[in-house]
C-alpha positions in Angstrom: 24.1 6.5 10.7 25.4 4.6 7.7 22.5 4.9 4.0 23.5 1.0 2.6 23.7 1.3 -1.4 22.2 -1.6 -3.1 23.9 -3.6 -6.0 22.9 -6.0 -8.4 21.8 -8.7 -5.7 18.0 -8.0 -4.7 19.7 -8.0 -1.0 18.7 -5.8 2.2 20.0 -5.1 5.3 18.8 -5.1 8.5 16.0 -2.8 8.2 17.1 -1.5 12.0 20.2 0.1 10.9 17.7 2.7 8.5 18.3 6.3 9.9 16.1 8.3 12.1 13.8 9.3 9.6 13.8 5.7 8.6 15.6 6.0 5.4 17.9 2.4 4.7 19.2 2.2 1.1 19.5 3.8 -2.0 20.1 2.3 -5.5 19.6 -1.1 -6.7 16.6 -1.4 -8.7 12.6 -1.8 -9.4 12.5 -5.4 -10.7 9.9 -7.4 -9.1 13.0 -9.8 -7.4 13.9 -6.4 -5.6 10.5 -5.2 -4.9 9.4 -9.0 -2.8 12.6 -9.1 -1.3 12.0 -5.4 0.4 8.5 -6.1 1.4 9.3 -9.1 2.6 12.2 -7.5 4.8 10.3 -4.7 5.9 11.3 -1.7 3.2 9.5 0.0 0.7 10.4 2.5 -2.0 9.8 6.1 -1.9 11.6 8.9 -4.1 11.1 11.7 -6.5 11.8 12.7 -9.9 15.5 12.8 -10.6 16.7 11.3 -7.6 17.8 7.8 -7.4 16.0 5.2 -5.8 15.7 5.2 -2.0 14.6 2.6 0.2 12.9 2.9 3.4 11.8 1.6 7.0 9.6 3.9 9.0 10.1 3.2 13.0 7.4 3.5 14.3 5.4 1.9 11.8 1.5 2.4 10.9 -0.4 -0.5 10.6 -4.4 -1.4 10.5 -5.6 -4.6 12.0 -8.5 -5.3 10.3 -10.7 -6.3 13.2 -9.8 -2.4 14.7 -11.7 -0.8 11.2 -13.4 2.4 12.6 -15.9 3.7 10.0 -17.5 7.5 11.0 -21.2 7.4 11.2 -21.5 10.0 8.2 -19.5 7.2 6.3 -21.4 4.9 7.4 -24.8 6.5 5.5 -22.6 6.8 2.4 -22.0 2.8 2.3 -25.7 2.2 3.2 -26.5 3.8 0.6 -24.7 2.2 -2.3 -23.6 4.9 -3.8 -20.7 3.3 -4.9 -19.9 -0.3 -6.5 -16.8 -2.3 -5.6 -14.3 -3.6 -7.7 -11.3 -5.7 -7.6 -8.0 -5.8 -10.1 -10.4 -4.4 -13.1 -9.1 -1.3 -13.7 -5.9 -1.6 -12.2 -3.7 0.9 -15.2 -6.7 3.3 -14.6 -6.3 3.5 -10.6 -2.4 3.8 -10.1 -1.8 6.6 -13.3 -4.9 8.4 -11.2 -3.2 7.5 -8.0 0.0 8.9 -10.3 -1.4 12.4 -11.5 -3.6 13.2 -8.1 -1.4 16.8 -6.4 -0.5 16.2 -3.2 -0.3 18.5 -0.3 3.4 20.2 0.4 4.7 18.0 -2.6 5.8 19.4 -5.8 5.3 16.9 -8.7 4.6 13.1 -7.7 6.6 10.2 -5.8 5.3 7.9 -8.1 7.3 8.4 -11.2 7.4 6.1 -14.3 9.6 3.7 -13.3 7.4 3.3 -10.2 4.0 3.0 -11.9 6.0 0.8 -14.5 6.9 -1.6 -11.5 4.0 -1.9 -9.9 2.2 -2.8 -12.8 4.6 -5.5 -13.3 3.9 -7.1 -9.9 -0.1 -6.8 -11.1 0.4 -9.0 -14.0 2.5 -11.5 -11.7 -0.9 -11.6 -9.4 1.1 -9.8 -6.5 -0.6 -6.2 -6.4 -4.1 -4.9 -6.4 -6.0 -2.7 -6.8 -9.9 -1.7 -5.5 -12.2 0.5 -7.5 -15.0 2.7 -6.7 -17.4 3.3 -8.9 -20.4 5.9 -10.1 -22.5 5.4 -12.5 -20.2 3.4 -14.7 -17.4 6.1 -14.5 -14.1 5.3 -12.0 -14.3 7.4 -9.1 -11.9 6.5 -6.7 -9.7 4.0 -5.7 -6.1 2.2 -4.3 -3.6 -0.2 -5.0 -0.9 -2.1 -2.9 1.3 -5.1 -2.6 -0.1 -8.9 -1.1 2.3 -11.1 0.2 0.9 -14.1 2.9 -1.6 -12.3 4.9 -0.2 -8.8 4.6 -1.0 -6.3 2.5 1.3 -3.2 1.9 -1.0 -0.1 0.9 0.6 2.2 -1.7 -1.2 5.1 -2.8 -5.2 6.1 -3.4 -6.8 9.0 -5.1 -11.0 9.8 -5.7 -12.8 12.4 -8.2 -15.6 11.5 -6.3 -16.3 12.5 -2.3 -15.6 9.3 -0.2 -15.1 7.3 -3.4 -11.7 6.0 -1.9 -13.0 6.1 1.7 -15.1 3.4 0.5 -12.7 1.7 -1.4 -10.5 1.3 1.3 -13.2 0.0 3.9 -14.4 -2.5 1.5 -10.7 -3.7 0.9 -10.2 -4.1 4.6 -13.6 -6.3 5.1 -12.5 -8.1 2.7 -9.0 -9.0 3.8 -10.6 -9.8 7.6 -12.6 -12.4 5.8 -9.7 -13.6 4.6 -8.1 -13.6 7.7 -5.1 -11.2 6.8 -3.2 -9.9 9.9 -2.8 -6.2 8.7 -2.2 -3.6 6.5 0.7 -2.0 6.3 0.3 1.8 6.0 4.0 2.6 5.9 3.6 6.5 7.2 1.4 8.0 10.0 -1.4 10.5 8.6 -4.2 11.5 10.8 -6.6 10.2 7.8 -5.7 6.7 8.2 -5.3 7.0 12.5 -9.2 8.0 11.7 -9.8 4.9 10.0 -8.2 2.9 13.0 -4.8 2.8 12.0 -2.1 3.0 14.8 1.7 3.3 15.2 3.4 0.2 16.3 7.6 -0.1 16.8 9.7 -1.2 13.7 10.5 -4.7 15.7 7.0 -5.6 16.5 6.6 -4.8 12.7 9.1 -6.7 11.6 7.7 -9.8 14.0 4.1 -9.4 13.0 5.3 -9.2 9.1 7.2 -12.7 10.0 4.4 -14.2 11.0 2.4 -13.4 8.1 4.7 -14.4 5.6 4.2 -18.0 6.8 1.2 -17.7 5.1 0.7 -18.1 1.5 0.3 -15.6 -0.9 -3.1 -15.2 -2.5 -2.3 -14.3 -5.8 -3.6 -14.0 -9.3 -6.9 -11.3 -9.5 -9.0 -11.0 -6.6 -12.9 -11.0 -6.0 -14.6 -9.2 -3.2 -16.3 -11.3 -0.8 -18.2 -8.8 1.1 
């Protein structure tokens, strides 16, 4: 199976020639031109320090639909009681250099390097990526950030200092894009914490079909309010 290097156009190919383990390109660039284009075809970006930039297409594919949002009963309890505030785009520096510096399990140093976090910022001050905070008693606790584009949002990364604070994040994000009648999120890799939250594997093609759909759709972009 042929890896595609990228040049200088923001360009993708077909994201069904990506390997078995889903991987499609490497090279090209971060510039928000290249980053739209990939989401819009289907790939995202995900490397570490010192290696160049690989694009990917996971097949299958884990999405959320919003209207399949389970939430455990002992979640539940912690949303009754408001222990945490919601917020949308305020702290969005603060959430992905957390999102940044948070240890993962079996990885040695982060995925999101500065380049990355550079990026994504980037695509924040065009109005195209998000972020959701959590808050306790005035001090960030927990949070996420992703990409919008029509009624799809691509989820990126999420930390907490704070049990459940990004547990409660999240649901609160995904209310809020059902009342705005997005079609899904786009989780990108299967973890058994998301398949808890409702998530489920889907094939690459039905992926790439649902993603058409919701890029009819305009984008909503500029800072975000919650509505729920």
């Amino acid at each position: 199976m042929a890896i595609y290097r990228l040049f200088a156009e923001p360009l993708f190919p077909d994201p069904e020639h990506a390997d078995p383990d889903g991987l499609l390109a490497v090279g090209g660039d971060l510039t928000p031109e290249r980053l739209i284009s990939a989401y819009s075809t289907g790939v995202f970006p995900w490397y570490a320090e010192n290696s160049p930039i690989l694009w990917w297409s996971t097949n299958p594919r884990l999405v959320l639909f919003p209207d399949q949002l389970h939430v455990s009963r002992s979640l539940r309890r912690v949303l009754n009681r408001e222990c945490y505030s919601v917020t949308y785009d305020t702290a969005f520096d603060d959430v992905i250099r957390q999102c940044a510096a948070t240890p993962r399990p079996d990885q040695d140093g982060t995925w999101l390097v500065p380049e990355m976090v550079e990026a994504y910022t980037e695509m924040h001050r065009l109005g195209l990526c998000h972020s959701v905070e959590a808050w306790r008693d005035g001090e960030l606790a927990g949070g996420l950030y992703g990409i919008s584009l029509g009624r799809a949002f691509f989820g990126e990364s999420m930390f907490f200092s704070e049990p459940d604070a990004s547990k409660v994040a999240f649901v609160h994000l995904v209310r809020t894009l059902a009342a705005w009648d997005f079609q899904f999120i786009d989780c990108q890799q299967t973890t058994s914490h998301l398949k808890r939250f409702g998530a489920s594997e889907i094939s690459r093609r039905r992926f790439l079909d649902l993603l058409g759909q919701a890029l009819h759709f305009p984008t909503l972009r500029g800072n975000w309010k919650a509505t729920t």
